[in-house]
Backbone as XML, in Angstrom:
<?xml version="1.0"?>
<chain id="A" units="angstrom">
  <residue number="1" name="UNK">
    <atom name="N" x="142.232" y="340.518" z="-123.723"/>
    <atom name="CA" x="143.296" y="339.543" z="-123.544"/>
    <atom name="C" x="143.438" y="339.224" z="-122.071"/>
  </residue>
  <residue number="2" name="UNK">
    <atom name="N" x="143.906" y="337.981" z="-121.534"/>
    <atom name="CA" x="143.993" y="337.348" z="-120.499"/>
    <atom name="C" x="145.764" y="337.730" z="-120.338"/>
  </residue>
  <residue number="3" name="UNK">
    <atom name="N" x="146.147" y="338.216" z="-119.338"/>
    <atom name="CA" x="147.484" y="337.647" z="-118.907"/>
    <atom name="C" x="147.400" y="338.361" z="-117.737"/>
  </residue>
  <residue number="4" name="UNK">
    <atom name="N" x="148.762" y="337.934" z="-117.195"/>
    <atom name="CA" x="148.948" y="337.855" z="-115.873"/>
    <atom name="C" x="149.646" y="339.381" z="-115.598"/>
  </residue>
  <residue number="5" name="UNK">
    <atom name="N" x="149.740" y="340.438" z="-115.115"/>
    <atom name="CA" x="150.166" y="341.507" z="-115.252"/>
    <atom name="C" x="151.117" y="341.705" z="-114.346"/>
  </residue>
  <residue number="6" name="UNK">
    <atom name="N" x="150.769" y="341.595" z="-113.248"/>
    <atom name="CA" x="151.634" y="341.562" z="-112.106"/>
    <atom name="C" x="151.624" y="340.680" z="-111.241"/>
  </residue>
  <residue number="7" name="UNK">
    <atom name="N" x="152.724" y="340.053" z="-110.585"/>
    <atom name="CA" x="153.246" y="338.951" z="-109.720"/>
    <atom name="C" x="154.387" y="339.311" z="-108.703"/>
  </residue>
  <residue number="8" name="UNK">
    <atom name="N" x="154.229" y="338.744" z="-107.400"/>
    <atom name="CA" x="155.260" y="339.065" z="-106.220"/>
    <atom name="C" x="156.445" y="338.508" z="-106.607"/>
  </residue>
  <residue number="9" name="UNK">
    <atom name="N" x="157.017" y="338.087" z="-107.404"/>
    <atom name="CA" x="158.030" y="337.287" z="-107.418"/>
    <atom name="C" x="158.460" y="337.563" z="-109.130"/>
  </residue>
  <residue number="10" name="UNK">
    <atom name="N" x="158.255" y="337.727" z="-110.233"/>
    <atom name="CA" x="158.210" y="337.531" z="-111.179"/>
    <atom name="C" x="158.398" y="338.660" z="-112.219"/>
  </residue>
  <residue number="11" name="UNK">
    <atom name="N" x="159.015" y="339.263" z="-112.873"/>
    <atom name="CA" x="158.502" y="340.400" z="-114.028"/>
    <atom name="C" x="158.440" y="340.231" z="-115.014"/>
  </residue>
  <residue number="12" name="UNK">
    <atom name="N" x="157.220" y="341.118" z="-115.825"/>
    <atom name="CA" x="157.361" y="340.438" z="-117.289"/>
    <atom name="C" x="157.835" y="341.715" z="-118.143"/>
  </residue>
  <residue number="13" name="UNK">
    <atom name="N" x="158.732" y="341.844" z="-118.987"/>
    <atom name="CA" x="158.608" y="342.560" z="-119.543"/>
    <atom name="C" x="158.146" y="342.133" z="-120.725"/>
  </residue>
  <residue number="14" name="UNK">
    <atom name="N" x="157.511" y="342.935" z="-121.401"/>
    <atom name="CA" x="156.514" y="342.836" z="-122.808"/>
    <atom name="C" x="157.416" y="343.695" z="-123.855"/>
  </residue>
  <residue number="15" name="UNK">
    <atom name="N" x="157.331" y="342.305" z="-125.021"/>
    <atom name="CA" x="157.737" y="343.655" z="-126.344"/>
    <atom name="C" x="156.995" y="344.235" z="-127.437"/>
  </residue>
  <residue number="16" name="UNK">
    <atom name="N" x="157.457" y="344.158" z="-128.180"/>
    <atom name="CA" x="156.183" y="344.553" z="-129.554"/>
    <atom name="C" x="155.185" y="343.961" z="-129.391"/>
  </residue>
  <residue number="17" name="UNK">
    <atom name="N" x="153.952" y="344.766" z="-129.558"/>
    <atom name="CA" x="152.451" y="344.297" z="-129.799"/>
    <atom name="C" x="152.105" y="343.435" z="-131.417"/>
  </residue>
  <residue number="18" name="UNK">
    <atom name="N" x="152.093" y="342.961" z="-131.603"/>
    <atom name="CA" x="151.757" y="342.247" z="-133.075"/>
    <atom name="C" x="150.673" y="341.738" z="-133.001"/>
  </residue>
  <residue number="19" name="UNK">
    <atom name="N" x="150.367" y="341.505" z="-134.630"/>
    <atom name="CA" x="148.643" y="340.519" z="-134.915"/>
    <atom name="C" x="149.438" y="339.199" z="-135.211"/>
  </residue>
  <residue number="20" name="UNK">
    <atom name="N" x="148.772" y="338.203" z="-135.255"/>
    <atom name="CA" x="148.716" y="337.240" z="-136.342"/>
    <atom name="C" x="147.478" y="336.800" z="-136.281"/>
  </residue>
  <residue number="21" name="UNK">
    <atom name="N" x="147.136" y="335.376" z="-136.657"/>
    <atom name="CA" x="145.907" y="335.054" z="-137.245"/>
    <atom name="C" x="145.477" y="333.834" z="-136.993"/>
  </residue>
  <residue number="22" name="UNK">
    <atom name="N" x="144.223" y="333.397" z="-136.130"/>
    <atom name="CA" x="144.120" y="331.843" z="-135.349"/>
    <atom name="C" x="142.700" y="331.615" z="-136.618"/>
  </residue>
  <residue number="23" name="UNK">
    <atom name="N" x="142.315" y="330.968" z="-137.555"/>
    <atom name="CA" x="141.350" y="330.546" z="-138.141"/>
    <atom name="C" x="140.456" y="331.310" z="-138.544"/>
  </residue>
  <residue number="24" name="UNK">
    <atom name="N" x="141.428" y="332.815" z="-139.123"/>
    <atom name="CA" x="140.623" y="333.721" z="-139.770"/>
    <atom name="C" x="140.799" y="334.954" z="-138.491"/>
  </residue>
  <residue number="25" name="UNK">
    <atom name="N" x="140.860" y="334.476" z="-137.458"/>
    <atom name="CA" x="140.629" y="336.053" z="-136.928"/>
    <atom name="C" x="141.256" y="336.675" z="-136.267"/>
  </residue>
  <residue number="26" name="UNK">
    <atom name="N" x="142.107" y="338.171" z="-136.533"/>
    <atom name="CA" x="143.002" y="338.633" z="-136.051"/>
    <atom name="C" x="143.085" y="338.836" z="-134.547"/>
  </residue>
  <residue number="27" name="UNK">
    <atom name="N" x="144.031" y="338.135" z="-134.302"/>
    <atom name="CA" x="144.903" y="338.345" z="-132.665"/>
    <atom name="C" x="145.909" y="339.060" z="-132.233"/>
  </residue>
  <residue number="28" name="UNK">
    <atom name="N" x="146.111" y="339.359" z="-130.918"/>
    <atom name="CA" x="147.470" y="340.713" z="-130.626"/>
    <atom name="C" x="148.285" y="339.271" z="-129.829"/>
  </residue>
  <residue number="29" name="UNK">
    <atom name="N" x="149.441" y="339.537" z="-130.155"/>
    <atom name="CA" x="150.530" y="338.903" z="-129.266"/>
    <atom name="C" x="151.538" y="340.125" z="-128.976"/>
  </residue>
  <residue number="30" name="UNK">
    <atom name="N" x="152.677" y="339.053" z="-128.467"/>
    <atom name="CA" x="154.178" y="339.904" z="-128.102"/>
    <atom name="C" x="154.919" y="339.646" z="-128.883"/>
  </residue>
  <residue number="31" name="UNK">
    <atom name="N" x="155.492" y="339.786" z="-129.678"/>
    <atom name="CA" x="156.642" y="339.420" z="-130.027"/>
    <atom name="C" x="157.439" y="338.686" z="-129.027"/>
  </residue>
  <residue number="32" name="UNK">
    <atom name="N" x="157.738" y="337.385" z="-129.774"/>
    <atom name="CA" x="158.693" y="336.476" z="-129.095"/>
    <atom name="C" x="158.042" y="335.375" z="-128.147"/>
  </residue>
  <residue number="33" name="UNK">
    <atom name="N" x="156.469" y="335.780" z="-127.979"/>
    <atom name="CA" x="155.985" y="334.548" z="-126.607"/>
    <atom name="C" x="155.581" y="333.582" z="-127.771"/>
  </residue>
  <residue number="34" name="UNK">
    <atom name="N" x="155.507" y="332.380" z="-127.339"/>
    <atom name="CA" x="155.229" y="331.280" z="-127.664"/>
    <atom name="C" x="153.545" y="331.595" z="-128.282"/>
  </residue>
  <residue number="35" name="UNK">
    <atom name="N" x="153.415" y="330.881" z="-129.262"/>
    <atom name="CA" x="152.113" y="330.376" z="-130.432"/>
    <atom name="C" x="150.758" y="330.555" z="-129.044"/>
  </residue>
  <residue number="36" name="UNK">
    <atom name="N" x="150.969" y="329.124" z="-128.269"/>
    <atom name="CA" x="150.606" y="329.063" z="-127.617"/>
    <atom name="C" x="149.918" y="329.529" z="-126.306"/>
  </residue>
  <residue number="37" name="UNK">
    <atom name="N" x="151.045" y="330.532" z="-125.743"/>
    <atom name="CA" x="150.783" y="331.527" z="-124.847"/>
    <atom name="C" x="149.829" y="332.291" z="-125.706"/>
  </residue>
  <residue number="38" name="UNK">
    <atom name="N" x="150.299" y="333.134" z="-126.543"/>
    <atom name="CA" x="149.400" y="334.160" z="-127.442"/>
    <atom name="C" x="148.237" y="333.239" z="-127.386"/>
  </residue>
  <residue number="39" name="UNK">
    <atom name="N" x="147.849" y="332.310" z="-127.607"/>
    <atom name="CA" x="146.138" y="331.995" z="-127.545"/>
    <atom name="C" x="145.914" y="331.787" z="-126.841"/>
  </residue>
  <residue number="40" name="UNK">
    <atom name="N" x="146.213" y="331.200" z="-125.735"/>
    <atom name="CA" x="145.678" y="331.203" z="-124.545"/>
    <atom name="C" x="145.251" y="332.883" z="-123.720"/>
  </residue>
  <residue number="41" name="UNK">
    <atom name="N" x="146.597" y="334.123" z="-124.068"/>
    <atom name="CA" x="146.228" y="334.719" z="-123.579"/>
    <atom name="C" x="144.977" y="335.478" z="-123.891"/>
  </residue>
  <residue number="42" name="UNK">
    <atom name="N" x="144.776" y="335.425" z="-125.474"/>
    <atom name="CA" x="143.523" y="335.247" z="-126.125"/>
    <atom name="C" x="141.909" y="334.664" z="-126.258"/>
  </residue>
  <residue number="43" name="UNK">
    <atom name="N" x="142.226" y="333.712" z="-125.168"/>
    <atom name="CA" x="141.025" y="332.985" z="-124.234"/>
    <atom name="C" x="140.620" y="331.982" z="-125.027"/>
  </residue>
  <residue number="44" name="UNK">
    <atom name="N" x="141.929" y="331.333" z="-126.013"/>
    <atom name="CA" x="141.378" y="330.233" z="-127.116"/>
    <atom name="C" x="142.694" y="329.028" z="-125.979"/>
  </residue>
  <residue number="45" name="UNK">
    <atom name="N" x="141.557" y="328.030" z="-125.742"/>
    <atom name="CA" x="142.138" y="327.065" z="-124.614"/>
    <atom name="C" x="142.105" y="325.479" z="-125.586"/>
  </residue>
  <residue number="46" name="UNK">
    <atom name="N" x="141.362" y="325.526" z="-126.306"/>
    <atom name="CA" x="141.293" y="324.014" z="-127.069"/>
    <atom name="C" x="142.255" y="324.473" z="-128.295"/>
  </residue>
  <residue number="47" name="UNK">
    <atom name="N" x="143.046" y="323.771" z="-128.215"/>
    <atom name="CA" x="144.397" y="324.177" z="-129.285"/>
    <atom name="C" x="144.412" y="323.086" z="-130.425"/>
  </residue>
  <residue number="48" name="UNK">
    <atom name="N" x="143.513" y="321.731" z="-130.000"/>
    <atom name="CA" x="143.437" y="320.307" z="-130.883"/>
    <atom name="C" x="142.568" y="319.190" z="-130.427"/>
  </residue>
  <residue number="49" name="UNK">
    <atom name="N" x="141.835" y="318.559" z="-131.460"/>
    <atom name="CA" x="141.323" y="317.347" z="-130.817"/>
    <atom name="C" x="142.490" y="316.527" z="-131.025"/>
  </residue>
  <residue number="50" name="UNK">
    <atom name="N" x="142.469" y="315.306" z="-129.966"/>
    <atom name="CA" x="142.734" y="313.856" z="-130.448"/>
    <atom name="C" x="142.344" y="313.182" z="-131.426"/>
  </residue>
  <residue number="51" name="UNK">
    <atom name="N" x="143.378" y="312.525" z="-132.000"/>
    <atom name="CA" x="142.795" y="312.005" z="-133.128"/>
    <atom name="C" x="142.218" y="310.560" z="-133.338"/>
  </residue>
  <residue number="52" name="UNK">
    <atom name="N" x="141.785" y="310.368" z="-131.654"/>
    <atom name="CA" x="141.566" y="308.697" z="-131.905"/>
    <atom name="C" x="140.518" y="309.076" z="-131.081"/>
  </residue>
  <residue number="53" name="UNK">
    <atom name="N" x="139.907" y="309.893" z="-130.458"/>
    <atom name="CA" x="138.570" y="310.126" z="-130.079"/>
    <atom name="C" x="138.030" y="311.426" z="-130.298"/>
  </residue>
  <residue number="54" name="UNK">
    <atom name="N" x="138.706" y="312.460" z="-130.617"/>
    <atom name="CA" x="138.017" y="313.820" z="-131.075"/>
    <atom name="C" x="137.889" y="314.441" z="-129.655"/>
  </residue>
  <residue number="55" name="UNK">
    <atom name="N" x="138.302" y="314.137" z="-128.806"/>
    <atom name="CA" x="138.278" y="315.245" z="-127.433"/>
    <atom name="C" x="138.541" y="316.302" z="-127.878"/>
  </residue>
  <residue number="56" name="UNK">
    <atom name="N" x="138.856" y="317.813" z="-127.224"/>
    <atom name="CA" x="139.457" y="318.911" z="-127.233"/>
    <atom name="C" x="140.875" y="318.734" z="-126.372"/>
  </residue>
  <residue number="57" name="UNK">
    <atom name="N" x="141.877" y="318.896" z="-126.515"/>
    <atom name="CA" x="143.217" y="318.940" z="-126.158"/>
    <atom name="C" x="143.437" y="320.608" z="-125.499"/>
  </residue>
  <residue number="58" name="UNK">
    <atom name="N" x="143.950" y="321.079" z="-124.377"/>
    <atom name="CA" x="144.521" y="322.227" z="-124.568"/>
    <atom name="C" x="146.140" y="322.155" z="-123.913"/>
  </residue>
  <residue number="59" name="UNK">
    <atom name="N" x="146.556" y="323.248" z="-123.685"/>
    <atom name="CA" x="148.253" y="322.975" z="-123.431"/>
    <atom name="C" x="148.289" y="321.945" z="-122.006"/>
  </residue>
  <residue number="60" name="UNK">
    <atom name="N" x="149.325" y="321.310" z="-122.127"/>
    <atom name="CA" x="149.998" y="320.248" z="-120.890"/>
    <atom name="C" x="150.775" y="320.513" z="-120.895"/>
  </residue>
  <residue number="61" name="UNK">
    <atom name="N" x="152.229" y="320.067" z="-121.239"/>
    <atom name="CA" x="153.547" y="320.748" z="-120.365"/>
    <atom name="C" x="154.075" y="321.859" z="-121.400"/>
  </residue>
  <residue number="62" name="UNK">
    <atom name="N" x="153.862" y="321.741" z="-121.935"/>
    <atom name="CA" x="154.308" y="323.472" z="-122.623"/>
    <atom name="C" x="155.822" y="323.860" z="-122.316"/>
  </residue>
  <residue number="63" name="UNK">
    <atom name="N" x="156.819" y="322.148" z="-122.636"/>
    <atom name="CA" x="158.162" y="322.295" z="-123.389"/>
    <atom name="C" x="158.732" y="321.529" z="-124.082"/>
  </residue>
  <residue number="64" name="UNK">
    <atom name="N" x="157.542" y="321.577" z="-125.371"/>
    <atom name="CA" x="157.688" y="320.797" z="-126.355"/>
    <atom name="C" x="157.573" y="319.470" z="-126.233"/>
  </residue>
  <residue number="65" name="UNK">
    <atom name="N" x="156.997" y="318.777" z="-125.605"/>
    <atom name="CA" x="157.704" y="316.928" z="-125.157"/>
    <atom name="C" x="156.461" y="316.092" z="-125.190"/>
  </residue>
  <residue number="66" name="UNK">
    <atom name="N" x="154.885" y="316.622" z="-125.289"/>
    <atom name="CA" x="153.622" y="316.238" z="-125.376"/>
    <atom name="C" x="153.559" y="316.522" z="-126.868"/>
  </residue>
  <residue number="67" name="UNK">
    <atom name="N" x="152.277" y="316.358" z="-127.130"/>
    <atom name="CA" x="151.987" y="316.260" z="-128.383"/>
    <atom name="C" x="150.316" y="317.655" z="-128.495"/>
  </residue>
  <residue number="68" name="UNK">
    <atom name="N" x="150.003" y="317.788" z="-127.297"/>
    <atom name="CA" x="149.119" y="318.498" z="-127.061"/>
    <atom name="C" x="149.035" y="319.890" z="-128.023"/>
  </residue>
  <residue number="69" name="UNK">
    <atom name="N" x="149.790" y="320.328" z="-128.206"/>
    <atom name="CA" x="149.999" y="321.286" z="-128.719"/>
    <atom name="C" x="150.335" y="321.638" z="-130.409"/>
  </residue>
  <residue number="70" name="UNK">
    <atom name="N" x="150.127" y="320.350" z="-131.095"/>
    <atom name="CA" x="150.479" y="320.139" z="-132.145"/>
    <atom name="C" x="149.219" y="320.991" z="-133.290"/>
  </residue>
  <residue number="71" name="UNK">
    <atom name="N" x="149.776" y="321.581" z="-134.290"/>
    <atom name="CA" x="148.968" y="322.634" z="-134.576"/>
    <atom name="C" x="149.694" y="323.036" z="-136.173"/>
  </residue>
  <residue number="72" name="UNK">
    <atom name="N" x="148.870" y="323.552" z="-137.049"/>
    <atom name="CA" x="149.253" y="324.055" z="-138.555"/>
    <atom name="C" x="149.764" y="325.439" z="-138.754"/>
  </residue>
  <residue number="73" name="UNK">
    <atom name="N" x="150.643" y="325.416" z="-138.798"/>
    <atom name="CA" x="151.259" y="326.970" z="-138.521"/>
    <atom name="C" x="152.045" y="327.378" z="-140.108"/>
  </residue>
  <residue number="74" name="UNK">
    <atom name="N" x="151.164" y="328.594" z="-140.620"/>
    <atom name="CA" x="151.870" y="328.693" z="-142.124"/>
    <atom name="C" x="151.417" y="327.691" z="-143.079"/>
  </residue>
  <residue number="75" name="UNK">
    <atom name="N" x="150.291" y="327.004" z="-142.915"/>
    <atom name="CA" x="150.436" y="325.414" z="-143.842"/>
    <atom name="C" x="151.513" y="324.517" z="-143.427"/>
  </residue>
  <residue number="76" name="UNK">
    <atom name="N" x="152.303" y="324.355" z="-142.367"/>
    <atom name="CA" x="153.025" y="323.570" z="-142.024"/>
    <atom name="C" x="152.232" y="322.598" z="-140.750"/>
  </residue>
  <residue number="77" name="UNK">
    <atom name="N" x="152.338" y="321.304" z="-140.765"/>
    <atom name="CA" x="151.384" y="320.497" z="-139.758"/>
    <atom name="C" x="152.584" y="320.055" z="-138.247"/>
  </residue>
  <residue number="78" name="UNK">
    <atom name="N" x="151.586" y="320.037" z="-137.650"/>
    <atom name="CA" x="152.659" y="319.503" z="-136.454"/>
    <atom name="C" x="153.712" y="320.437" z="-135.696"/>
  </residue>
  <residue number="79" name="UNK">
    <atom name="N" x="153.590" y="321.327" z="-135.802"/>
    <atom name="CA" x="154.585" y="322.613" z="-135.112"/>
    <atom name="C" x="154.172" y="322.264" z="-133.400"/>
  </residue>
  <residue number="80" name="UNK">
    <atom name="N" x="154.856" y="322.241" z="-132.451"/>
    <atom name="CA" x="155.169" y="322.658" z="-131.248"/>
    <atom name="C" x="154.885" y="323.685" z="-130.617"/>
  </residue>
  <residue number="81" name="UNK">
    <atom name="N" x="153.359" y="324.152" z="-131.077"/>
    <atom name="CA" x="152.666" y="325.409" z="-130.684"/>
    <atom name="C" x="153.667" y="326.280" z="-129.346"/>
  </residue>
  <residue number="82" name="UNK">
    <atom name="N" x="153.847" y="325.542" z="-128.549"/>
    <atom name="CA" x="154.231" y="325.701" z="-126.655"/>
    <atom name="C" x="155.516" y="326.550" z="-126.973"/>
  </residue>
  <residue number="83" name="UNK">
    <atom name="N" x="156.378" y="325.650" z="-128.069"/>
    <atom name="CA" x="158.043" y="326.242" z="-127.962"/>
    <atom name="C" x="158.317" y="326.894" z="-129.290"/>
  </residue>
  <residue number="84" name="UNK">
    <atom name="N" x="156.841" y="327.413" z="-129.634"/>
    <atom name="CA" x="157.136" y="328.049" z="-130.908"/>
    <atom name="C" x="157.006" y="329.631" z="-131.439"/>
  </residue>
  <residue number="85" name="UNK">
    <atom name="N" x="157.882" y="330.282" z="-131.352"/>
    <atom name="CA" x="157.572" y="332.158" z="-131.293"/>
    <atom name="C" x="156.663" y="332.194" z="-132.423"/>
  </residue>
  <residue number="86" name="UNK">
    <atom name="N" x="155.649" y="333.720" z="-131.713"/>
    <atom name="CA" x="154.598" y="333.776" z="-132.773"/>
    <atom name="C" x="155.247" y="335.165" z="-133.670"/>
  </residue>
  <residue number="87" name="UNK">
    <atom name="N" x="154.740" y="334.929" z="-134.992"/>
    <atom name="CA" x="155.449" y="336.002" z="-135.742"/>
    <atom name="C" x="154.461" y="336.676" z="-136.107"/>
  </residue>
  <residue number="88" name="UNK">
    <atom name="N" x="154.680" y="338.192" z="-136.436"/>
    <atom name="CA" x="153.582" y="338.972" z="-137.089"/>
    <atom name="C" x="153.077" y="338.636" z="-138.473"/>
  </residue>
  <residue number="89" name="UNK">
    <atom name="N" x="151.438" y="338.528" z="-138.382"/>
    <atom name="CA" x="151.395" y="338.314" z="-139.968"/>
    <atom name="C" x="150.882" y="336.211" z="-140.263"/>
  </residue>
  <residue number="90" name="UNK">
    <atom name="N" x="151.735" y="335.884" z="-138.786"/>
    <atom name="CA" x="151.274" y="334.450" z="-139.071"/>
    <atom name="C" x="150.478" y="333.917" z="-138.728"/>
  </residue>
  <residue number="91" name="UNK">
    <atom name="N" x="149.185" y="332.542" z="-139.776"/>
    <atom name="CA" x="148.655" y="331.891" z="-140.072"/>
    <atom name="C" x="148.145" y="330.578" z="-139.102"/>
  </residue>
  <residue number="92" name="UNK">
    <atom name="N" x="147.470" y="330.598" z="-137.784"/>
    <atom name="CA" x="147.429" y="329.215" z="-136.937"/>
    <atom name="C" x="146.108" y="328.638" z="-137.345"/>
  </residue>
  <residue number="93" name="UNK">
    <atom name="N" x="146.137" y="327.578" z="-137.181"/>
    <atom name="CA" x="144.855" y="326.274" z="-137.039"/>
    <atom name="C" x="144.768" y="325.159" z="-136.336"/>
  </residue>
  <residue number="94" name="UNK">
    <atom name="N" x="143.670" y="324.597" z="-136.191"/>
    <atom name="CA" x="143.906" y="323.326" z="-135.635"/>
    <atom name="C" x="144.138" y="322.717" z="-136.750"/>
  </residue>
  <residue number="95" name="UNK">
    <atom name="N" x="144.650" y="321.535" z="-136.801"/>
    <atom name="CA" x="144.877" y="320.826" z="-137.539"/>
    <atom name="C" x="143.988" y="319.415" z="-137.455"/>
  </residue>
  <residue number="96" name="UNK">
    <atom name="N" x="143.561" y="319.206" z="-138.491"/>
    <atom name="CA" x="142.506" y="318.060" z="-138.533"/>
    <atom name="C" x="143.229" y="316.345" z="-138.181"/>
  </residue>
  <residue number="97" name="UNK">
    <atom name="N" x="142.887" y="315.429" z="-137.276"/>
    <atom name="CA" x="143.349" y="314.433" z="-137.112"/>
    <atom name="C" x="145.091" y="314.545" z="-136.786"/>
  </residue>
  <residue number="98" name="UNK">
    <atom name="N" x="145.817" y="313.748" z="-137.291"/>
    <atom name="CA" x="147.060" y="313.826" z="-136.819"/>
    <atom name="C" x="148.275" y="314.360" z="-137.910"/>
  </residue>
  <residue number="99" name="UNK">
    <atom name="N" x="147.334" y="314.531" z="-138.797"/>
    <atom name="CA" x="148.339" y="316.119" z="-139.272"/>
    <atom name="C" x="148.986" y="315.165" z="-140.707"/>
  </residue>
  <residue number="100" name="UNK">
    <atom name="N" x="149.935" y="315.544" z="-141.078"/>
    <atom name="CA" x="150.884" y="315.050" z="-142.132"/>
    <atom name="C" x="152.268" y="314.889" z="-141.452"/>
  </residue>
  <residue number="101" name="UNK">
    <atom name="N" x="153.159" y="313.831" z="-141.742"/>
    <atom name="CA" x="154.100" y="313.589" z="-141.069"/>
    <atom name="C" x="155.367" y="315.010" z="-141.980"/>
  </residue>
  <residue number="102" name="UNK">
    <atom name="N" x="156.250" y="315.801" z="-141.225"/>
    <atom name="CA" x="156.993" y="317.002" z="-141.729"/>
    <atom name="C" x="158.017" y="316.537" z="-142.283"/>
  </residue>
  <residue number="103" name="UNK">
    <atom name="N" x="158.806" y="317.141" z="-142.905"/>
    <atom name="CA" x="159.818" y="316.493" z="-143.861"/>
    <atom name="C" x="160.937" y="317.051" z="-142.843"/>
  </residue>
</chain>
């Protein structure tokens, strides 16, 4: 795992270690950091293509307000990867094209 451990200015405290699950294959997070963070700290940086040219997308502002981060979480489409806590046990993907609009 990638993260930042120590910083002059900054502390992190860390909580529970947990799995969940990016496209089949089990990952460790924290309890409570964002979808997002957890894969990145995981060294998974393409989080989505675009759906009008198929680029790779990875995080941009990471507080909720882009679309970059848009992702299938649980069978649910379009989640807010960036502002979204990862839970133990849960289900991520990319999501193909621009998803299903959420109820």
């Amino acid at each position: 795992m990638e993260r930042i451990t120590e910083h002059p200015l900054l502390s992190f405290e860390r909580s529970e270690k947990i799995t969940f699950f990016f496209e089949g294959r089990e990952l460790l997070a924290y309890l409570g950091e964002s979808i997002a963070a957890a894969l990145h700290a995981n060294g998974i940086r393409n989080l989505r293509y675009s759906p009008k040219k198929d680029r790779p997308q990875g995080l941009f502002c990471a507080i909720g307000k882009c679309s970059s981060c848009l992702m299938e979480v649980d069978g649910k489409p379009n989640v807010r990867t960036c502002i979204t806590p990862v839970r133990p046990g849960m289900r991520v993907r990319r999501q193909p094209g621009k998803g299903e609009i959420s109820e």
